[in-house]
C-alpha positions in Angstrom: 106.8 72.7 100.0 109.9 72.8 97.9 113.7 71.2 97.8 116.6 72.5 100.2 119.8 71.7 100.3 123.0 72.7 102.5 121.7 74.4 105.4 124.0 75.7 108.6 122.7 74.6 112.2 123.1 77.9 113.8 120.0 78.7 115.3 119.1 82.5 115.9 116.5 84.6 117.6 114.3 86.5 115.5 111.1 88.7 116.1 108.4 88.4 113.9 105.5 91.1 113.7 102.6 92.7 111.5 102.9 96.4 110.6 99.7 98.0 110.1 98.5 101.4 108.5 95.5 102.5 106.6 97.9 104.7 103.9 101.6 105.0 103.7 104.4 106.5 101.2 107.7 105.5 101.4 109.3 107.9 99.2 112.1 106.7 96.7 115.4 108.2 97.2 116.1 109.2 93.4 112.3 110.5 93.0 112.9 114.4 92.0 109.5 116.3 90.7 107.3 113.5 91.9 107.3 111.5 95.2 107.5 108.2 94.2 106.9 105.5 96.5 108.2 101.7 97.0 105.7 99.2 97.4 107.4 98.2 100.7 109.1 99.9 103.9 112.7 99.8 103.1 115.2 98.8 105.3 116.3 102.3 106.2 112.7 103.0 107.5 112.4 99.9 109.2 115.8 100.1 111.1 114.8 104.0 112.0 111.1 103.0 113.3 113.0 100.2 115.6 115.6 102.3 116.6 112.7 104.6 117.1 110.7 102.5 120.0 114.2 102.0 121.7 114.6 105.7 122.1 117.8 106.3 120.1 118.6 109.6 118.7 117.7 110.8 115.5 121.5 109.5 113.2 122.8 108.1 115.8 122.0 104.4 115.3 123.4 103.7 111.9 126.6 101.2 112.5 124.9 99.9 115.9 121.9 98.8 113.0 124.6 98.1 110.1 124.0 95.0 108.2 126.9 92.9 109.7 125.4 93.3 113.2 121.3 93.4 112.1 118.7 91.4 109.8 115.2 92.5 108.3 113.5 91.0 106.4 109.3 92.2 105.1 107.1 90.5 103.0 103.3 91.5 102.0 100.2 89.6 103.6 97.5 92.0 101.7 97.2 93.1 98.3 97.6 96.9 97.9 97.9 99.5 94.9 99.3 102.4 94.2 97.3 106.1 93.3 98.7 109.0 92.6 97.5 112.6 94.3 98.3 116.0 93.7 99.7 117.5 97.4 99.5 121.1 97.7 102.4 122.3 99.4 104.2 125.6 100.5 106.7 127.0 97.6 109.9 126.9 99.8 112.9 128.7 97.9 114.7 129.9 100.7 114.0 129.9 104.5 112.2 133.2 104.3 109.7 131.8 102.4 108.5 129.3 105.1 105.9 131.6 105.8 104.0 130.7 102.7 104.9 134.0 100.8 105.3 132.2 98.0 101.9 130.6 97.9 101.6 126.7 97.0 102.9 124.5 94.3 101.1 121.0 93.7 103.6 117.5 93.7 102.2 114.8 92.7 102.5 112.2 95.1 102.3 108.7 94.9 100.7 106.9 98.2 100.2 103.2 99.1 96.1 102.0 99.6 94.8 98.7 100.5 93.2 97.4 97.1 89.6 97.9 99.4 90.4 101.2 100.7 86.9 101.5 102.9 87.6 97.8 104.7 90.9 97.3 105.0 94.8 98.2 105.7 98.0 97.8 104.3 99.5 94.7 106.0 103.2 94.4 106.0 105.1 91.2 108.1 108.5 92.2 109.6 111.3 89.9 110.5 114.5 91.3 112.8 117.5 90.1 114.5 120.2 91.5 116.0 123.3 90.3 117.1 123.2 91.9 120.4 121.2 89.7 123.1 120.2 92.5 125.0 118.7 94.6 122.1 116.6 92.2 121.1 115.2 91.6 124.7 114.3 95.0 125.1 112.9 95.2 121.7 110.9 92.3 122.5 110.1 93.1 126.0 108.6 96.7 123.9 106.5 95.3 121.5 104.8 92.9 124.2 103.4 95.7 125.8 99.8 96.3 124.4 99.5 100.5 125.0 99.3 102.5 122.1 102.7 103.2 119.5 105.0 102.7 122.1 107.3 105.0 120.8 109.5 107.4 122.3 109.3 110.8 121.4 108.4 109.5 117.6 105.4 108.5 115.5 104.8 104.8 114.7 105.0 106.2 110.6 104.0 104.5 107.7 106.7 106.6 105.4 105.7 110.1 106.1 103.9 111.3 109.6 100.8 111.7 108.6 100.3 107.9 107.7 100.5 106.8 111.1 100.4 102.9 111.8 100.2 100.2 114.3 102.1 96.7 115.3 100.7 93.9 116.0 100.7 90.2 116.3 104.6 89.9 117.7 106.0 86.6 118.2 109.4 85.2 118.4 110.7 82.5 116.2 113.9 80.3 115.6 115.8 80.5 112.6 118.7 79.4 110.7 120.4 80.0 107.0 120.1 78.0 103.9 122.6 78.2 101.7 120.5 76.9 99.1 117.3 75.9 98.3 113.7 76.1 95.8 110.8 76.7 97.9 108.2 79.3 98.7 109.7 82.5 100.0 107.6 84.4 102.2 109.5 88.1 102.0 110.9 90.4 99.3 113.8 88.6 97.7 116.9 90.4 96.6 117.7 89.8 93.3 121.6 89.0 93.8 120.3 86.2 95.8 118.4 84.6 92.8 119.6 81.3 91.3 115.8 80.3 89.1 112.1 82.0 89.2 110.0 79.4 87.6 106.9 81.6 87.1 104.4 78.9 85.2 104.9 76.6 88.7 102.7 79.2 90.8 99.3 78.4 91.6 98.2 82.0 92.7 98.4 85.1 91.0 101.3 87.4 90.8 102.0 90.3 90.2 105.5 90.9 90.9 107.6 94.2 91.0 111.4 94.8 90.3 112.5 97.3 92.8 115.6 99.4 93.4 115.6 99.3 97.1 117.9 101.4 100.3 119.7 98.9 102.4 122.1 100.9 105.0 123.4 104.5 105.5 126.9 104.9 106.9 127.6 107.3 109.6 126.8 110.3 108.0 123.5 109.3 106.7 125.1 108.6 103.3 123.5 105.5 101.2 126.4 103.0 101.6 124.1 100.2 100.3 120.7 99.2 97.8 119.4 96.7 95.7 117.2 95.3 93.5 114.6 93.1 95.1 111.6 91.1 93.7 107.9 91.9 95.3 105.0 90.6 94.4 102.3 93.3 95.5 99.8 90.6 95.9 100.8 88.8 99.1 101.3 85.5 98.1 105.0 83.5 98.1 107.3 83.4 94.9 108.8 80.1 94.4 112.0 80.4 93.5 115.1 78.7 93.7 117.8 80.9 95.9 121.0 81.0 98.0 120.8 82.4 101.9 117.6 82.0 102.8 116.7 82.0 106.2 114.4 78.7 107.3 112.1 79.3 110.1 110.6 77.2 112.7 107.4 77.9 111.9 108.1 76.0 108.7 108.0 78.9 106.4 111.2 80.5 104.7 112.5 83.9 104.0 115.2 86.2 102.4 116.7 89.0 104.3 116.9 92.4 102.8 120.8 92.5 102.2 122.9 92.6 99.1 
């Protein structure tokens, strides 16, 4: 499966699950006239939808979920595209005009479809730890339970609400850091961590994306971190020689989503 090389023996807990949706658009921070979307959940949404199920407060949860205390990592297990749509939407200048005065103006709008749109669903696999025993306990103890979203007082959300989604297959697995090594990595991959990408060694197709990504919001929901990260849109694992990866007991490896 690949090389590694100096790895730590710290073992930690992490929780492994699929999120599921049939549509989703997680909209890019810098997108202005159109409502761009990246390919994956970011980091920001993740931490918000698990904050979410544990019933915190809506800003409240940053620095308990900051990335000294908290890991995610997501990868893509179906293929899925992007098309673009017009939205037609009230013309909202002031608050007065919430009443649709104003009529409608059309944005376009860029929203994320499995590649067979009539069969299947966008197919996203999730990775978390947190430093805090007790969270993760809970968290688990949540996403055991088989009865709807679980949430409280939220939406399970693919991006927006109307994209609503679902999470299954949960399971817990061991894990602990590599500080280097070439194999197959199974999540998005954050470009600082990027030693060699040895594209002609693949034996499945790629199509990878370069992606400019939200990490963490401070306090004041102000982006305190982002970075570029590597996705191939496909599913499959880029091989790819890298330092901190994390090295899972279920014998596959992955990258978390950090700078």
């Amino acid at each position: 499966m690949g090389t590694r090389s100096a790895s730590r023996d710290e073992q930690m807990k992490i929780l492994n699950f699929r999120l599921r949706g049939k549509m989703a658009h997680f909209r890019r921070y810098y997108s202005n006239t159109s409502a761009l979307t990246y390919s994956v959940p970011p980091r920001t949404t993740l931490i918000g939808l698990i904050a979410g199920l544990l019933g915190y407060e809506r800003d409240s949860y940053y620095e308990i979920f900051s990335t000294s205390s908290c890991h995610v990592a997501v990868g893509i297990r179906r293929p899925l595209k992007k098309q673009m749509h017009k939205l037609n939407l009230l013309k909202v200048e002031n608050h007065n005009d919430l009443d649709g005065s104003k009529s409608h103006t059309q944005i376009p709008t860029e929203i994320l479809v499995p590649i067979d749109l009539p069969n299947g669903y966008l197919d996203y696999e999730v990775w978390f730890h947190h430093n805090n025993p007790d969270l993760m306990n809970k968290l688990d103890t949540l996403l055991q339970v088989e009865l709807g979203y679980l949430s409280k007082g939220i939406s399970l959300a693919l991006g927006t609400a109307q994209h609503l989604g679902w999470i299954e297959q949960v399971m817990t697995v061991e894990g602990h850091i590599l500080s280097t090594t070439e194999t197959e990595i199974y999540s998005i991959i954050p470009m600082s961590k990027i030693n060699d990408l040895q594209l002609a060694e693949h034996d499945y197709p790629l199509q990878l994306h370069k992606e400019d990504i939200p990490i963490h919001f401070n306090a004041d929901r102000v982006l305190e971190s982002k970075g570029d990260f590597i996705i191939n849109i496909n599913g499959f694992p880029i091989k790819v020689n890298v330092n901190n990866a994390v090295q899972l007991s279920d014998g596959r490896v992955i990258t978390w989503m950090e700078e």
